[in-house]
MARSEVO-254617 format. One record per residue: x, y, z of N, C-alpha, C, O, CB in turn; residue in three letters. Coordinates in steps of 0.001 Angstrom, whole numbers, padded with zeros to 6 digits, always signed. Glycine has a CB too. Example, Ala and Ser with C-alpha at 12.3 -4.5 7.8 and 13.67 -1.06 7.14 Angstrom:
BEGIN
+013190-005690+007800+012300-004500+007800+013200-003300+007800+014236-003319+008465+011308-004473+009046Ala/+012850-002250+007080+013670-001060+007140+012900+000030+007870+013409+001138+008039+014084-000598+005725Ser/
This chain:
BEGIN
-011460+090515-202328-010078+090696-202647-009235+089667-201892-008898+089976-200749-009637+092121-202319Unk/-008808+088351-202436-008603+087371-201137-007248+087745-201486-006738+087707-200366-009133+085544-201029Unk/-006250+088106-202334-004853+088561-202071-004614+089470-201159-003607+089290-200475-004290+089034-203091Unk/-005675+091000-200824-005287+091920-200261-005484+091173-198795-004577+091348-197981-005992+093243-200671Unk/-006729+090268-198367-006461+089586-197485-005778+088823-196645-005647+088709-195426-006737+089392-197591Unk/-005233+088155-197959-004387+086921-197790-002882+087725-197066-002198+087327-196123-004120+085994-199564Unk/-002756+088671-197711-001542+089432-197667-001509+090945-196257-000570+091621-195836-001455+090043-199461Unk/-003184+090947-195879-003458+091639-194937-002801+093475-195004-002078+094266-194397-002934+090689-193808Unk/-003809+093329-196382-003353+094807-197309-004777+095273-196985-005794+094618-197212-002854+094711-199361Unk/-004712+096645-196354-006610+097139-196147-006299+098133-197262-005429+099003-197298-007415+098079-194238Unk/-007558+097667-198494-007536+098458-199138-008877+099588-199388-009678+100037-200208-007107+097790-200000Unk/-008497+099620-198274-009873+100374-198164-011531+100688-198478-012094+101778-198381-009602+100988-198408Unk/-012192+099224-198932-013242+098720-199589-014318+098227-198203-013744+097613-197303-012661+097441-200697Unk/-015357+098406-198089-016199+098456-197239-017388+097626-198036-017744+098122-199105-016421+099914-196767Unk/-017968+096528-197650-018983+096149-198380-019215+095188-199339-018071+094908-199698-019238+096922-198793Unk/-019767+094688-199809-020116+093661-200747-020686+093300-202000-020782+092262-202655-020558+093215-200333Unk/-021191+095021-202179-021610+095399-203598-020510+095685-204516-019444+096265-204308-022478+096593-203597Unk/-021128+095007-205876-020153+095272-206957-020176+096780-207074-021101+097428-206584-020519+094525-208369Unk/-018980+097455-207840-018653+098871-207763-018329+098827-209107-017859+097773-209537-017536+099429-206716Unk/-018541+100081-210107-017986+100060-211710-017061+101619-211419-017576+102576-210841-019623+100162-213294Unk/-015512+101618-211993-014958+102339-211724-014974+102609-213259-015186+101705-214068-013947+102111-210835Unk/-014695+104128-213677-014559+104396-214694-013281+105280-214936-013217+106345-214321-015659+104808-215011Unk/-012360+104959-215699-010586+105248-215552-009864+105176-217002-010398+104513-217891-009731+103889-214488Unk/-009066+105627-217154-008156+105544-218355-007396+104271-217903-007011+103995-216766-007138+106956-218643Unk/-007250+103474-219181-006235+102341-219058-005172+102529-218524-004879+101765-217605-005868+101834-220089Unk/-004107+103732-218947-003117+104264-218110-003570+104842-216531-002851+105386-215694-002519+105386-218962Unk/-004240+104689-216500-004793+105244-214963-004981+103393-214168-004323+102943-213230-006921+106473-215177Unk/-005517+103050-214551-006092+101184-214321-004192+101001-214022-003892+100993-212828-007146+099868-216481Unk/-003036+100868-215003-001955+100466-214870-001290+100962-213744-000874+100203-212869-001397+100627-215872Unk/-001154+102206-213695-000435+102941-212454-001057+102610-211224-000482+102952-210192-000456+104503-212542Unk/-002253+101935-211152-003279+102041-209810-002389+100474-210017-001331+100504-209390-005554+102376-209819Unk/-002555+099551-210539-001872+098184-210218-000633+098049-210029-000159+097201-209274-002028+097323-211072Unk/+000017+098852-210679+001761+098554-210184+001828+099442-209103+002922+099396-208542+003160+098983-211401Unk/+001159+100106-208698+001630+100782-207220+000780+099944-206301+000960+100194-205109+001275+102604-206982Unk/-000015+099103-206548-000455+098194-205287+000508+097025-205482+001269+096757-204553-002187+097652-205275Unk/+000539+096429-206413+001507+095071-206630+003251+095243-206538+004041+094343-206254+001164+094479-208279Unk/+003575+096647-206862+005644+096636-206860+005836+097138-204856+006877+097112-204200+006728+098775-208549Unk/+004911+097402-204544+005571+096843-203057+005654+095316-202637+005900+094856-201522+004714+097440-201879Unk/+005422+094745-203654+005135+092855-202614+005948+092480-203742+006459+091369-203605+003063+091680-202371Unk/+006289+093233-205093+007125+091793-205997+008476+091263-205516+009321+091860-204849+007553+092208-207644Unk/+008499+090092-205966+009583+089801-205840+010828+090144-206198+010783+089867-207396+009490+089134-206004Unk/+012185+090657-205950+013423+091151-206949+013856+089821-207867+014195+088744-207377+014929+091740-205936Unk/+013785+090084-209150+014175+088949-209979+015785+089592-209945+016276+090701-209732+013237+088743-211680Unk/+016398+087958-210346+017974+088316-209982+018547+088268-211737+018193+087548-212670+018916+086812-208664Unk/+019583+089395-211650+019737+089599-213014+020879+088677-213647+021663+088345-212757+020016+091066-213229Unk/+021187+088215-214753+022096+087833-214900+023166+088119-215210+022581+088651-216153+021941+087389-215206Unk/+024832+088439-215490+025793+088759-215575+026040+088247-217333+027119+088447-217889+026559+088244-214339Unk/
């Protein structure tokens, strides 16, 4: 995970073996925007 690294996010992963998660697409989405909308950037709106 070299972003969670890079960014010094422990995401709690131990190890070096590949892992197969099995999830609803809506489940996959909510798991990414709640790791990624703490670091986005605020886009500025226009008037």
């Amino acid at each position: 995970m070299p972003l969670a690294l890079e960014k010094s996010i422990d995401i709690g992963v131990v190890g070096n073996e590949d892992a197969q998660v099995f999830l609803r697409e809506i489940d996959l989405f909510t798991l990414i925007k709640k790791l990624v909308t703490p670091f986005a950037i605020p886009l500025k709106r226009e008037k």
